[in-house]
N, C-alpha and C positions, 0 to 999 in steps of 0.2 A: 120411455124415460122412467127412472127408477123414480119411487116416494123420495129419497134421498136427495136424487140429482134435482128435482121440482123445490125443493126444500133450500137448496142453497144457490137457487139461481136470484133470488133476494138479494140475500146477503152480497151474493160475488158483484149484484149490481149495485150496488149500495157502494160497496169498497170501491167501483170505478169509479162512480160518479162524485167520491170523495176525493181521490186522488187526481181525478180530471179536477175539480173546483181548485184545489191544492197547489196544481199545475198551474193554472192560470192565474189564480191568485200570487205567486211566486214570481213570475215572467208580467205579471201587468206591471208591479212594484217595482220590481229592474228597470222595466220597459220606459214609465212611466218616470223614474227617477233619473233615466239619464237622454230621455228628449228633455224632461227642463230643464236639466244642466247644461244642457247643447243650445238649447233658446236660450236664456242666461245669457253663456258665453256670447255667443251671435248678438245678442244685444249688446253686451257690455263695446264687442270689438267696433259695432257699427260706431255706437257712439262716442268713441276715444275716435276713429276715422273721421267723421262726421264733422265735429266739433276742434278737432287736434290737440286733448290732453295728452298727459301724460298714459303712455301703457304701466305704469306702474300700479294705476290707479283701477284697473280694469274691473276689480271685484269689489272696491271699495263703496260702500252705501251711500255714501255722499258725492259721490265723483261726478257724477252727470248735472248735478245742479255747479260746483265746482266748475266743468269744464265751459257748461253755456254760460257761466258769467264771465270767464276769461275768453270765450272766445269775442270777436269783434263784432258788432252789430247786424253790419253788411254780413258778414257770414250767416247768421241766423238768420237770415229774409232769406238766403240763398239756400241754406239745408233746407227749409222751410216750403219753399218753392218746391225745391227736389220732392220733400215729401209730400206733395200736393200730387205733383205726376206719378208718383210710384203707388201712391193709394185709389187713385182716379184710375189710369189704364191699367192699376193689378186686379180692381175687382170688379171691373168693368170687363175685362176680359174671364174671369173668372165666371162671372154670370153668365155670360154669352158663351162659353164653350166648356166650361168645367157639369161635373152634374150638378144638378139640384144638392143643395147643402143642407143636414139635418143636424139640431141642436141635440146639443146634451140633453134637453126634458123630451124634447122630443122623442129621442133615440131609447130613454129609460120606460118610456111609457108605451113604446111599440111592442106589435106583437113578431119584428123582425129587430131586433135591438144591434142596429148596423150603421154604421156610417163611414161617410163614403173615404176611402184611405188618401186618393190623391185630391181633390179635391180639398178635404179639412186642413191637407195639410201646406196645400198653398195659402187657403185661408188662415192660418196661424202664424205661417211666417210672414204674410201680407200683415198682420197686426202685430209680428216684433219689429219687423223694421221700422214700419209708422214710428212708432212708439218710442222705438231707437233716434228717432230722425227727428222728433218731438212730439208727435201728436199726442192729446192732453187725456186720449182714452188710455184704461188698464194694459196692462198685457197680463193678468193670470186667467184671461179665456182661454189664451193660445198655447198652454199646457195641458188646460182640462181637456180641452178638444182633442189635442193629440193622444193624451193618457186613454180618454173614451174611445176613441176609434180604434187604440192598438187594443184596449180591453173587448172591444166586440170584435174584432177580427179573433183573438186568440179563442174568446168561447166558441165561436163556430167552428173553427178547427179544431178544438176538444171537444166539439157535439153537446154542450152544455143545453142543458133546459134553456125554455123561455124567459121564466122565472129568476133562475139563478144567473144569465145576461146579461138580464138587467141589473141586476146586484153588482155586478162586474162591470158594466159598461159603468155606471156609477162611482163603481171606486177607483176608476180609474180616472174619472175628473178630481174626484181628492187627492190622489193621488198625484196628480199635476200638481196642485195647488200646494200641496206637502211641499214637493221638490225646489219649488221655484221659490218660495215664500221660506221653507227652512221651518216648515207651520204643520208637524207630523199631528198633534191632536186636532189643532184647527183645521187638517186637512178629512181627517175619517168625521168630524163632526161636521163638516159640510156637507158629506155624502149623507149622514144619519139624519138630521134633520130638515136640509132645505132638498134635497135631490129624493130621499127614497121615504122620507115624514116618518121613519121607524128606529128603535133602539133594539130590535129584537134583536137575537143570537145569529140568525142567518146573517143578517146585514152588517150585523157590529165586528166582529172578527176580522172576514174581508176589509173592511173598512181601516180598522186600524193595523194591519198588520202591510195593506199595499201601503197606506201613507205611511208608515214608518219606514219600509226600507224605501221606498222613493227619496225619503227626506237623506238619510243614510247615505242611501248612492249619489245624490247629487252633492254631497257635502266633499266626497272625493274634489270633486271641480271645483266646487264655488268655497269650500268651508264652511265650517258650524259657526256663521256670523248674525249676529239681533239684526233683524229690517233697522232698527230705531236703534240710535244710541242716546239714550235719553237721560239728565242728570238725576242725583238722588232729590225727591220729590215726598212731601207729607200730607197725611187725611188731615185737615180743621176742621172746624163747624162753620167758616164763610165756605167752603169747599159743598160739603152736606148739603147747606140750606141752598146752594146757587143750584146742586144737582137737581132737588126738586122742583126749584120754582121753573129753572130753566129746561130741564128735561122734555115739556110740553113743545117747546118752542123749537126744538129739533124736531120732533115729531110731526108738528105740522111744514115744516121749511122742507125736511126730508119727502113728504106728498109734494109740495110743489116740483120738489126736483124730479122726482121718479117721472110723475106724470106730462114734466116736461121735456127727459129723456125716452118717454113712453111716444111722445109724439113726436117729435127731430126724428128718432129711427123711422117712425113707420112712413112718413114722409119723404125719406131717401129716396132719389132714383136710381134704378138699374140699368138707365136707356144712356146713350149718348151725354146727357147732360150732368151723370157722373161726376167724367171727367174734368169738366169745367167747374162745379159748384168746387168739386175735388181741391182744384191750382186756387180758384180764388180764396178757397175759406183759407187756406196752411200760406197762403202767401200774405193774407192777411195776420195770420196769426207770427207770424214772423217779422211783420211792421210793429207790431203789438210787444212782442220779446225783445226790443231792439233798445226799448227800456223798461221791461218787466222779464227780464230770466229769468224768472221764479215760476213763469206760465207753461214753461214748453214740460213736456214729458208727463207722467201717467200724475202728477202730484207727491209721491214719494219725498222729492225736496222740498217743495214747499210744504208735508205735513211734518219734517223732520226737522225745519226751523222752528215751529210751533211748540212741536212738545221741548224740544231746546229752550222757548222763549226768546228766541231772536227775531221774531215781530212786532212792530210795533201797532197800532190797533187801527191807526189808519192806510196801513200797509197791509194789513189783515183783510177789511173790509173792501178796499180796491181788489184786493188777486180774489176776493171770494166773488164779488161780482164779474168780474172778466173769467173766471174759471170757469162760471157755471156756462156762461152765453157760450165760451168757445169748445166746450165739450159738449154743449146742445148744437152748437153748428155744426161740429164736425161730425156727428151722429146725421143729421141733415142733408152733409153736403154727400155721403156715402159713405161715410170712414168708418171702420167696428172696431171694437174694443168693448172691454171690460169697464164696470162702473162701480169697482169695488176701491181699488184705490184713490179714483176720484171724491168717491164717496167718503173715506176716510180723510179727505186732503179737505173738502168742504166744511167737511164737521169739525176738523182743528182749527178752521181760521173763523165757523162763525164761532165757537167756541172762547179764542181770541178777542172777539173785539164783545161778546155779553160778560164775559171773566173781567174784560178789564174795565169795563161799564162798573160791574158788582163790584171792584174792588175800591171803586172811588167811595164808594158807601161802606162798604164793610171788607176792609183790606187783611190780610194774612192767607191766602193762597197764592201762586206763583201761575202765572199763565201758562206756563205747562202741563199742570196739573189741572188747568179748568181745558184745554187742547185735549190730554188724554180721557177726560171724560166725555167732552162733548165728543169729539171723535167716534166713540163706540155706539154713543146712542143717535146719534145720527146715520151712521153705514148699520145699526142693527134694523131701524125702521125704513131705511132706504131698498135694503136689501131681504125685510122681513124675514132677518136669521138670527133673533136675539142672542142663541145660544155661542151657535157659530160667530158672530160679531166679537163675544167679550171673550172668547178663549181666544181669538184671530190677534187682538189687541195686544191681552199680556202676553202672549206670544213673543210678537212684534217687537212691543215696548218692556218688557221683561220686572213693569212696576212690580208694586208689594204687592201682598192681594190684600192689604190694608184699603187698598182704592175699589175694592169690589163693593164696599157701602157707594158708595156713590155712585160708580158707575152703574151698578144693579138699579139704584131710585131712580135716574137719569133716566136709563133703559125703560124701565117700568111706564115711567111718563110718558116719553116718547111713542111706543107702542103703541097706548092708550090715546094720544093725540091725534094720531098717525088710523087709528081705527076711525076715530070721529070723523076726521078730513073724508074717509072713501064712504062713511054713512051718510052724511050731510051736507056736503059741498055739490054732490050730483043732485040732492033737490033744493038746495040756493039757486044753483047757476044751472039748468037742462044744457045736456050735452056738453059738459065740464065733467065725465063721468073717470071713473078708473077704474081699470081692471084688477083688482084683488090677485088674479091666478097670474099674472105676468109682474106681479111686483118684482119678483129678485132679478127679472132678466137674465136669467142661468142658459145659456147657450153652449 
């Protein structure tokens, strides 16, 4: 081999290994942009089926809260039932003859960054239907998963490094998350910070270049629509000062939740008994909806009346206590889902009734405006994603960034609360402990 030819066998591998990343980077974005357009749809269709709205209504934001209160009571005990058995023998059967299921961190942190193709993706659309049907867990895992498995299947057919796999199975859970949510920055700053803990150049390109066209492609489907249609909203100083006092208080409510979604999952059975905790919990939860429609589904409606301010504080206070039990039970009885939306639907309503508390003493904020603050700093310490939490938000809610004073102090607090809670409460209480490395639940 000539000096020459030794000389450019570098370079010529360099030029594939960048057009190989380029490749796939390219095809995750696609990939990943129009399975959550497809999960999406497939939810929107279950639940206009499910419930009998209108199909007019099928991509509208509001619609699913809309449909479960028009539809009849008896009928919600009945989806509800349905989705007991469809969740109980789908992952019941899923465990007993599907392979072994590996997470998103999992999958980023292997030295084989794979996950399994049929499998995941029973398990995703076993948590849109749920979800479709009412169950009170998220559904933006069941995009991530699927954006992750099509991004590790691609790198392996382009021979990608270890390394760089993982960078790609990663972005291709932003990626989901992009698509489904319409959250292109919110989606590569989930991969940056809570999936890969780096801003470098490797990571960040990727990152934001699949969640952009993800968000892009699924917009073809769904439309360029805000999660939130939220009124126009103003920063005070009752607003500021509740941010700090209150901030704390999310912080620590947000440990109670995690660690109490930390123990309902690990608790779940896999065996026979599944199926039954399965019927009883969603049957239950459909006795429960038959005068509270604000409970079934991921929370989306009920955090969308909030920042609206169409709750009232003892109506707040009720859906936040039944929300939390029946999204711990369903984690319990076997059901998966996401705990992101929940998480955001928890922190508007405790939000709600400490906003409306403050306002009897020191009144000139709107309860939407203490909803979209609490909101962020509750799913930022729930989720341990500060970053990712307050761009997910304006995103979402599309406020001023005039509200970034407060919800930044808010944040700050909670965090801070949220640190004391996993230093301190494990030597109050032995064996009340929490895991620090499984906070966000990122699956």
């Amino acid at each position: 081999m000539s000096v020459k030819s030794i000389a450019c066998s570098p370079v010529r591998h360099e030029r594939s290994l960048f057009a190989a990343v380029a490749a796939v980077t390219l095809l995750t974005g696609v990939g990943a942009g129009l399975s959550g357009m497809l999960l999406a749809l497939l939810l929107h269709g279950i639940q206009h089926l499910a419930y009998g709205y209108s199909v007019d209504h099928l991509i509208s934001a509001e619609s699913f809260l809309q449909g479960v209160t028009g539809a009849s009571p008896e009928r919600r005990v009945l989806v509800l039932t349905i989705c007991g058995l469809v969740a109980g023998l789908g992952w019941w059967a899923l465990y007993r003859l599907g392979r072994p299921l590996v997470s998103i961190r999992q999958a980023v942190k292997s030295g084989d960054p794979q996950m399994p193709l049929t499998s995941t993706t029973v398990h995703a659309l076993l948590q849109i239907i749920t979800v479709a049907l009412g169950s009170p867990l998220g559904r933006e895992v069941a995009p991530r998963e699927i954006g992750s498995a099509l991004a590790g299947w691609l790198s392996r057919r382009a021979g990608l490094p270890v390394a760089q796999s993982r960078i790609m199975v990663a972005c291709g859970a932003g990626a989901g998350l992009a698509a489904v949510y319409n959250v292109p920055l919110g989606g590569a700053v989930f991969v940056l910070e809570v999936l890969l803990g780096t801003f470098g150049w490797p990571a960040l390109v990727p990152a934001i270049v699949t969640a952009s066209i993800a968000a892009r492609v699924a917009q073809l489907g769904l439309g360029n629509e805000h999660q939130y249609l939220v009124p126009a909203m103003s920063v005070s100083a009752p607003l500021v000062a509740w941010a700090i006092v209150c901030g704390p208080v999310f912080g620590a409510t947000a440990w109670c939740f995690t660690e109490l979604m930390k123990r309902s999952r690990a608790a779940a059975p896999k065996d026979w008994r599944l199926p039954v905790l399965s019927l009883l919990n969603f049957a239950i939860i459909g006795v429960l909806a038959m005068h509270f429609p604000q409970l079934l589904g991921n929370g989306k409606g009920t955090a969308g009346l909030a920042f609206d301010g169409g709750l009232t504080i003892s109506l707040a206070a009720m859906l936040l206590v039944l929300k939390v039990v029946i999204t711990a039970s369903s984690l319990r009885a076997g059901a998966e889902g996401g705990l992101l939306t929940p998480g955001l639907a928890n922190g508007a309503l405790l939000a709600i009734v400490l906003g409306g508390l403050w306002s009897v003493f020191w009144p000139g904020a709107s309860l939407g405006a203490f909803a979209v603050v609490g909101a962020t700093a509750f799913l930022a310490a729930s989720m341990q994603m500060p970053i990712t939490a307050v761009v997910l938000v304006f995103e979402f809610t599309r406020v001023s960034q005039d509200f970034l004073i407060p919800v930044l102090l808010a944040v700050a607090g909670s965090l801070l609360a949220f640190q004391a809670c996993v230093k301190w409460v494990p030597a109050l209480q032995p064996g009340f402990g929490f895991d620090w490395s499984g906070a966000s639940e990122v699956r």
